[in-house]
C-alpha positions as protocol buffer text, in pm:
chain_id: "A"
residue {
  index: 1
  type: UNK
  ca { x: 14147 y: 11872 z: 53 }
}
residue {
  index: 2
  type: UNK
  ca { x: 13922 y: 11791 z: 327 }
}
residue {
  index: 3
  type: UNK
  ca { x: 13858 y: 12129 z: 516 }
}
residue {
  index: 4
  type: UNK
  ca { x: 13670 y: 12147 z: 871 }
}
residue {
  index: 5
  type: UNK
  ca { x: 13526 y: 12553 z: 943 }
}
residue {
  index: 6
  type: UNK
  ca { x: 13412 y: 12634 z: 1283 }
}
residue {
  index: 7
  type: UNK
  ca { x: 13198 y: 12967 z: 1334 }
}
residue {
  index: 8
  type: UNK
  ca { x: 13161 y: 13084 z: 1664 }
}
residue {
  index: 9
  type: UNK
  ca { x: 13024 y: 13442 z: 1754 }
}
residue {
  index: 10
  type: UNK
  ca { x: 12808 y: 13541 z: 2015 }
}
residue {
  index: 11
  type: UNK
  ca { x: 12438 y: 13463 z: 1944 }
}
residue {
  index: 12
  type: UNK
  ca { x: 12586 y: 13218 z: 1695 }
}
residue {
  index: 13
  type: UNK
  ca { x: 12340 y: 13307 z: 1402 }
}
residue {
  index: 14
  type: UNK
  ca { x: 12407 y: 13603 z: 1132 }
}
residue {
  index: 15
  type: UNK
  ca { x: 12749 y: 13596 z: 1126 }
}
residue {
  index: 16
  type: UNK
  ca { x: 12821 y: 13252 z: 1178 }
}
residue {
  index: 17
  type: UNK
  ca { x: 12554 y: 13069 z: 905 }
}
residue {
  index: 18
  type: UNK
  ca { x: 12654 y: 13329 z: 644 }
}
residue {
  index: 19
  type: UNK
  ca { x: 13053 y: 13246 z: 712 }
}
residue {
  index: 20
  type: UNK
  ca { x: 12968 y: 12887 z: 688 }
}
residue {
  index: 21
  type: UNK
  ca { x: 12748 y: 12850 z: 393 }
}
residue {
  index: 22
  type: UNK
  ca { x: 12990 y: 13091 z: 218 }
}
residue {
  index: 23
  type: UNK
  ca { x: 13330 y: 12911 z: 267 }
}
residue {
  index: 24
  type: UNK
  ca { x: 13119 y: 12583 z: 211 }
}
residue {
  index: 25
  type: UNK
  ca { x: 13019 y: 12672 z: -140 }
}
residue {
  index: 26
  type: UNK
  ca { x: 13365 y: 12846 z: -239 }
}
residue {
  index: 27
  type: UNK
  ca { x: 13491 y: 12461 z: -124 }
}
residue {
  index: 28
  type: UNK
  ca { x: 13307 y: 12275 z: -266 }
}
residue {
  index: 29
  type: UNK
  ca { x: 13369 y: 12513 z: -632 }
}
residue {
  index: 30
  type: UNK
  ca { x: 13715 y: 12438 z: -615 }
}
residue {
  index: 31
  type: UNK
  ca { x: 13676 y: 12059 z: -534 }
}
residue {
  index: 32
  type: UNK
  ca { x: 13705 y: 12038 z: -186 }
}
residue {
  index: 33
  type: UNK
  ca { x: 13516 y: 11863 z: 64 }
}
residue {
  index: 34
  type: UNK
  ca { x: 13410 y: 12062 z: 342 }
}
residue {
  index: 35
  type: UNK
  ca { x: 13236 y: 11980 z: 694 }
}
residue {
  index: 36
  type: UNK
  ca { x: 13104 y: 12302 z: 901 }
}
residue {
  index: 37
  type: UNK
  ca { x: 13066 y: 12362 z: 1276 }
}
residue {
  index: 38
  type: UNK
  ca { x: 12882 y: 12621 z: 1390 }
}
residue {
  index: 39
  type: UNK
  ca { x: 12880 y: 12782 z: 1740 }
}
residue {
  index: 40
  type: UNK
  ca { x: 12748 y: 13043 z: 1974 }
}
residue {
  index: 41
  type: UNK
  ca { x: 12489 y: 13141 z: 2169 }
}
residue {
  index: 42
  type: UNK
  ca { x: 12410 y: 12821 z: 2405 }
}
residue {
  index: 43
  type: UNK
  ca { x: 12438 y: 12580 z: 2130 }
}
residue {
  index: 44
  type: UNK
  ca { x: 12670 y: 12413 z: 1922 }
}
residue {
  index: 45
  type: UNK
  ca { x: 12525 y: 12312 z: 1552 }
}
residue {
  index: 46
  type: UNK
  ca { x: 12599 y: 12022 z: 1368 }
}
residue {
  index: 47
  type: UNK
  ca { x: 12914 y: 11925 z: 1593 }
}
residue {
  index: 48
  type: UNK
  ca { x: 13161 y: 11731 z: 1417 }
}
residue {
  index: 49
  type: UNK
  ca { x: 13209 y: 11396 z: 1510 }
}
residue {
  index: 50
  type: UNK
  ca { x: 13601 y: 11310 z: 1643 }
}
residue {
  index: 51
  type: UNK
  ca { x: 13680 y: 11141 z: 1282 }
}
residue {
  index: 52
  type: UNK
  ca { x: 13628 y: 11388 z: 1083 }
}
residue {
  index: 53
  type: UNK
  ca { x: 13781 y: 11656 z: 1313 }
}
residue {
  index: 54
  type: UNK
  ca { x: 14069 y: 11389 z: 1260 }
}
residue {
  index: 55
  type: UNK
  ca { x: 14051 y: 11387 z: 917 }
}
residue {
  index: 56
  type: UNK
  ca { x: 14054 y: 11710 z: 828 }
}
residue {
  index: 57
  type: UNK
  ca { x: 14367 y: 11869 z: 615 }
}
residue {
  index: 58
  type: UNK
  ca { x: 14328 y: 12199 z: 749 }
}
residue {
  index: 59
  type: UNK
  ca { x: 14080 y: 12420 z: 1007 }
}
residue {
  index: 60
  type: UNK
  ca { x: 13977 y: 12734 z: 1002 }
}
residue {
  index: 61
  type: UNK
  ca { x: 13807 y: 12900 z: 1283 }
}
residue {
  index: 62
  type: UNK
  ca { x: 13603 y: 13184 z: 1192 }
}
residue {
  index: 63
  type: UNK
  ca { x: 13520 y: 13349 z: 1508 }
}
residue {
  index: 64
  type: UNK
  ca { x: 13451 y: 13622 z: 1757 }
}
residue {
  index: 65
  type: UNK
  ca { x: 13472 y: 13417 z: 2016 }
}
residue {
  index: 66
  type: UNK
  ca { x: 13658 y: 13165 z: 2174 }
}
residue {
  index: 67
  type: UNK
  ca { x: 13628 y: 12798 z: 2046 }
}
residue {
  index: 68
  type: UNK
  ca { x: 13488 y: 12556 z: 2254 }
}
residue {
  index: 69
  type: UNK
  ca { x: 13639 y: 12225 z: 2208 }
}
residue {
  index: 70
  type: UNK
  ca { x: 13933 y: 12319 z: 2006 }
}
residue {
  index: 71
  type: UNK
  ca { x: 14122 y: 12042 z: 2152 }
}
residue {
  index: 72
  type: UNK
  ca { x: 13983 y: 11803 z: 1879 }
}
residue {
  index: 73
  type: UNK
  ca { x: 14178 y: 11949 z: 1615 }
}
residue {
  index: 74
  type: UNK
  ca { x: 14534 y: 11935 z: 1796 }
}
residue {
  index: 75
  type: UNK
  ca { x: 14823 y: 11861 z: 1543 }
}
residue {
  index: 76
  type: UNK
  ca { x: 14583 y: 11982 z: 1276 }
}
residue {
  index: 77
  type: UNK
  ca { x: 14704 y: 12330 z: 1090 }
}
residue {
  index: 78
  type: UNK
  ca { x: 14439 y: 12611 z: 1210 }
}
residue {
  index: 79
  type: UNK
  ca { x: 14329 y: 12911 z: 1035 }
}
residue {
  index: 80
  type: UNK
  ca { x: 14199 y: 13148 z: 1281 }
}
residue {
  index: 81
  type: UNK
  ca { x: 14066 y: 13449 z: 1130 }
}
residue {
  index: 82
  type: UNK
  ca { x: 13806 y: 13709 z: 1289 }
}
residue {
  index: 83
  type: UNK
  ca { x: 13427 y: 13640 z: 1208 }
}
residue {
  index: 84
  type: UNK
  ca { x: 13374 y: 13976 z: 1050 }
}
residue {
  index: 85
  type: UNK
  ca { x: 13708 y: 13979 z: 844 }
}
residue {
  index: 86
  type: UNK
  ca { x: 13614 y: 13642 z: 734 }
}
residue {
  index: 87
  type: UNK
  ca { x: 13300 y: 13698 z: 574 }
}
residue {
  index: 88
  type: UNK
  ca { x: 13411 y: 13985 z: 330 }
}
residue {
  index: 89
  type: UNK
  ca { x: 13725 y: 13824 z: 168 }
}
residue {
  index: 90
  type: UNK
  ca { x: 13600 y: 13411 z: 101 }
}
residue {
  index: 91
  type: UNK
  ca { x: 13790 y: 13378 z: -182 }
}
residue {
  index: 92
  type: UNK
  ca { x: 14111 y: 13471 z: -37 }
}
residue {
  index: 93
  type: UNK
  ca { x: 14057 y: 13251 z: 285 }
}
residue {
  index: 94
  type: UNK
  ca { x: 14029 y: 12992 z: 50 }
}
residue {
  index: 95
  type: UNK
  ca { x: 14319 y: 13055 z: -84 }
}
residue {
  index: 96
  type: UNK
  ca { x: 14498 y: 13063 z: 260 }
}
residue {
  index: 97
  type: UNK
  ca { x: 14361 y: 12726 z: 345 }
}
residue {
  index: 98
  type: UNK
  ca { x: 14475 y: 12623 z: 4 }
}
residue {
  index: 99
  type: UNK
  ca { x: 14867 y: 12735 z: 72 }
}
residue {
  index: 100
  type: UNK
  ca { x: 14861 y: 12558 z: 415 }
}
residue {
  index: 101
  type: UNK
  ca { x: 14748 y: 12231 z: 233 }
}
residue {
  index: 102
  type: UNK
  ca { x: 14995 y: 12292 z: -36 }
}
residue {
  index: 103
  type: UNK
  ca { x: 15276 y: 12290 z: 220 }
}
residue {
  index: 104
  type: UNK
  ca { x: 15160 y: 12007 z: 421 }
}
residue {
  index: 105
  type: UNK
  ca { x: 15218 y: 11776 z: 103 }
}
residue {
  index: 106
  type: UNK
  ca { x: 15595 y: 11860 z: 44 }
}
């Protein structure tokens, strides 16, 4: 599965590099790649480029606030899940992403 997370909170720092880093490595243990987007403040890190916002099998958007440039993932299945709800449970956002990819293959 090729998953695509985008953090966005406020000052775009705590929250959001500890949401990434954490649903990168629970990816990349269960075989998945896994490109990260983080956002907030006045900045946007690491923005994805348009193919592999294209690419991507599923989305989740981890965030507190609003996403800027969502439209780049339209037709793609989105996760959307509150920064601070995301960061206590990994596993089992993992596991969401994993169902949503599971259905998108029957």
């Amino acid at each position: 599965m090729k998953l695509v997370v985008v953090t966005a909170c406020l000052a775009g720092v705590a929250h959001s590099k500890m949401v990434a880093a954490a649903l990168k490595k629970e990816a990349e243990a269960r075989g998945h790649e896994c490109f990260t987007e983080m956002q907030g403040g006045y900045n946007m890190t690491d923005r994805l480029s348009k193919d592999v916002c294209q690419a991507a099998d599923v989305v989740i958007f981890a965030h507190a606030i609003a996403v800027a440039n969502a439209d780049r993932f339209n037709g793609k299945p989105i996760i959307k899940v509150p920064i601070d709800k995301a960061i206590r449970n990994i596993p089992a956002l993992m596991d969401k992403a994993e169902e949503v990819y599971a259905q998108q293959q029957k």
